[in-house]
DOLUMTI-258360 format. One record per residue (C-alpha): residue number from 1; x, y, z. Coordinates in pm, whole numbers, plus 50000, padded with zeros to 5 digits. Each point is the difference from the previous one (the first is absolute). Layout:
DOLUMTI-258360
(NUM,(X,Y,Z))
...
***
This chain:
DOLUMTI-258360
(1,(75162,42859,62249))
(2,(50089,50374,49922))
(3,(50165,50252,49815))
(4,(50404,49963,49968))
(5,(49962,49654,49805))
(6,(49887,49845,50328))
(7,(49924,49620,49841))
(8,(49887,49862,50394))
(9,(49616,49897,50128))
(10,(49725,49988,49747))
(11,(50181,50110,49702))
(12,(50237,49684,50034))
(13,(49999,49790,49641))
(14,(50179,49638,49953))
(15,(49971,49803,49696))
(16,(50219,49911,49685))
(17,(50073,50292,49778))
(18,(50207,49770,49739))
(19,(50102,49635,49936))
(20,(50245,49904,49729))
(21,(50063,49662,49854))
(22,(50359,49951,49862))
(23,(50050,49699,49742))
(24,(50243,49889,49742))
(25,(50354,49880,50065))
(26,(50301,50248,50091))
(27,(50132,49929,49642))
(28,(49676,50188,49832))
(29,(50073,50344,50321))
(30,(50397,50021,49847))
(31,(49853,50106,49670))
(32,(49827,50268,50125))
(33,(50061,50393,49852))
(34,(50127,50209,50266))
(35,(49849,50362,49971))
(36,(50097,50366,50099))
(37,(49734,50192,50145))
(38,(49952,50364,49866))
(39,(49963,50165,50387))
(40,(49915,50372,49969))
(41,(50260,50293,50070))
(42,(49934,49987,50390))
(43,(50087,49602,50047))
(44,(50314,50028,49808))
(45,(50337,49891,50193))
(46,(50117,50353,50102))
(47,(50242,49864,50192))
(48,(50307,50125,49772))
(49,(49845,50270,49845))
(50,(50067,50346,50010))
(51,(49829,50198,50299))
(52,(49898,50397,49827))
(53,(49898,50090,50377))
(54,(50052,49932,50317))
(55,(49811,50095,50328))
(56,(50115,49905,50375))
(57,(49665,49926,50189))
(58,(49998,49942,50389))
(59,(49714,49857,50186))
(60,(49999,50054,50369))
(61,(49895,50216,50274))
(62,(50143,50314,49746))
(63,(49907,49879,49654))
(64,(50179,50172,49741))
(65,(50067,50016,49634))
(66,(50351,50061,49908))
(67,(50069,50202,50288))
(68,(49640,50157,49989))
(69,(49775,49943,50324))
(70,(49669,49957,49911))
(71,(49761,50279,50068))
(72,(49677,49839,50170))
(73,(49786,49634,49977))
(74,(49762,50224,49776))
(75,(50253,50139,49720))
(76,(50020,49855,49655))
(77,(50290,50042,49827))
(78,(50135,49877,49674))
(79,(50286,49724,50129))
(80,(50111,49955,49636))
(81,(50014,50159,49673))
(82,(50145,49790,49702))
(83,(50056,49979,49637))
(84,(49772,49721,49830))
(85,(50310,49677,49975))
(86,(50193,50132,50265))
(87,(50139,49773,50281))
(88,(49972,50197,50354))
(89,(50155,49859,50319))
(90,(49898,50061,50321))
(91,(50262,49955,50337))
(92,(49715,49891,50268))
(93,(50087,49989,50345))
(94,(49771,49927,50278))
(95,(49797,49707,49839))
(96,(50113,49772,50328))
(97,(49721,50153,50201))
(98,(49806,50188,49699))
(99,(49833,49870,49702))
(100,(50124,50190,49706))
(101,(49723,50056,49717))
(102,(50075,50150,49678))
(103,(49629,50071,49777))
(104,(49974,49971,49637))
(105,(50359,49769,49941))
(106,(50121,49704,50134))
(107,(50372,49988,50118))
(108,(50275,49767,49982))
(109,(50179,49893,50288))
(110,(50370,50019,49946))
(111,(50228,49913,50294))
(112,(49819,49811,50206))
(113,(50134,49857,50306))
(114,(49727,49783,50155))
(115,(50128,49706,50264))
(116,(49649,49840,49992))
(117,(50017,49961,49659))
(118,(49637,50162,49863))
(119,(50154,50311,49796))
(120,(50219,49917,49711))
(121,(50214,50255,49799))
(122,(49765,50057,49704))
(123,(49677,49936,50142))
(124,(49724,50247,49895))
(125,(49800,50183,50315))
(126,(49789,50296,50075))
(127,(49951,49989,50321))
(128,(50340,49874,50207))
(129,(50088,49950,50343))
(130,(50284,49767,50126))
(131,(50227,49920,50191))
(132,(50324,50221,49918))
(133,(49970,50376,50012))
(134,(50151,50139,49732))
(135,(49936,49851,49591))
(136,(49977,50115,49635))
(137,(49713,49981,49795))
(138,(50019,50092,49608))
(139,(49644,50085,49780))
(140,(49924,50120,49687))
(141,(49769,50268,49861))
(142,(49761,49853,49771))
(143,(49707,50216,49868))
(144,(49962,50162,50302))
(145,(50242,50325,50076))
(146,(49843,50208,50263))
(147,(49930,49992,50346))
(148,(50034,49675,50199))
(149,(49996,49978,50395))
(150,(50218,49828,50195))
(151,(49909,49936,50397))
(152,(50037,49686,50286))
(153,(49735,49801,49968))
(154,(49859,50014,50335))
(155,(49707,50236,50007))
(156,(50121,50214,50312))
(157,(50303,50049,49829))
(158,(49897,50127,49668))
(159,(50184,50328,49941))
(160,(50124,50176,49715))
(161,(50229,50272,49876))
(162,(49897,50368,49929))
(163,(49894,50099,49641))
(164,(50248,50236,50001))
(165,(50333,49787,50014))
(166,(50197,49890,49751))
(167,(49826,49680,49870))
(168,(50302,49735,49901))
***
């Protein structure tokens, strides 16, 4: 195998990870406690909450950020700033033909239009690419508040904005 998570040739493993034995009668499962898990700030249901910021980013042959071409492959640029709590939307466009990675939060999809079925309205990605062009994706700021990149996901395509532009 090789870098890239590569699992072919000699690196290869089969066996059983986990066996579980299920016994009793369905009477003794109906009197189980349902729970609610406790999921932390950036696995909460943003789907109706209220977006603080939002930030049109287009992934193609011209990336841009709101408008914004970015200024070379070797630029790093601040692609958000955000108050600790706040829910931040970005409008992505391109992810058809470009993965879309956001660093440091996970996103939301939010209108998801996917004929094969794989993305659902909800799910929880950071790096995206499917099969309609144009989709919504919702995050929010935990602990972390400053810089975070956003670029496609295919290594010849990495580019970013200039320092100098407005960050969203």
């Amino acid at each position: 195998g090789g870098g890239g998570g590569d699992m072919g040739g000699t690196d290869a493993w089969e066996g059983t990870v986990l066996s579980v034995e299920v016994s009793g009668t369905d009477a003794a499962a109906a009197n189980l406690t349902s729970v609610s898990i406790n999921r932390p700030c950036y696995l909460a249901d943003l789907r109706t909450a209220t977006v603080s910021k939002t930030a049109t980013v287009t992934l193609g042959p011209v990336p841009t950020i709101n408008g914004n071409q970015f200024a070379s492959p070797t630029g790093y640029d601040a692609a958000t700033q955000m108050a600790v709590g706040t829910v931040n939307q970005l409008d992505l466009a391109g992810v058809n033909a470009h993965p879309f990675h956001l660093h440091i939060n996970p996103y939301q999809l939010q209108n998801v239009e996917d004929a094969t079925g794989f993305y659902a309205q909800g799910d929880w990605h950071d790096v995206l690419l499917m099969p309609s062009n144009n989709i919504d994706a919702k995050f929010q700021a935990d602990k972390f508040t400053g810089p975070a990149v956003i670029h496609c996901h295919i290594l010849e395509h990495e580019c970013f904005r200039n320092q100098a532009q407005e960050p969203l």
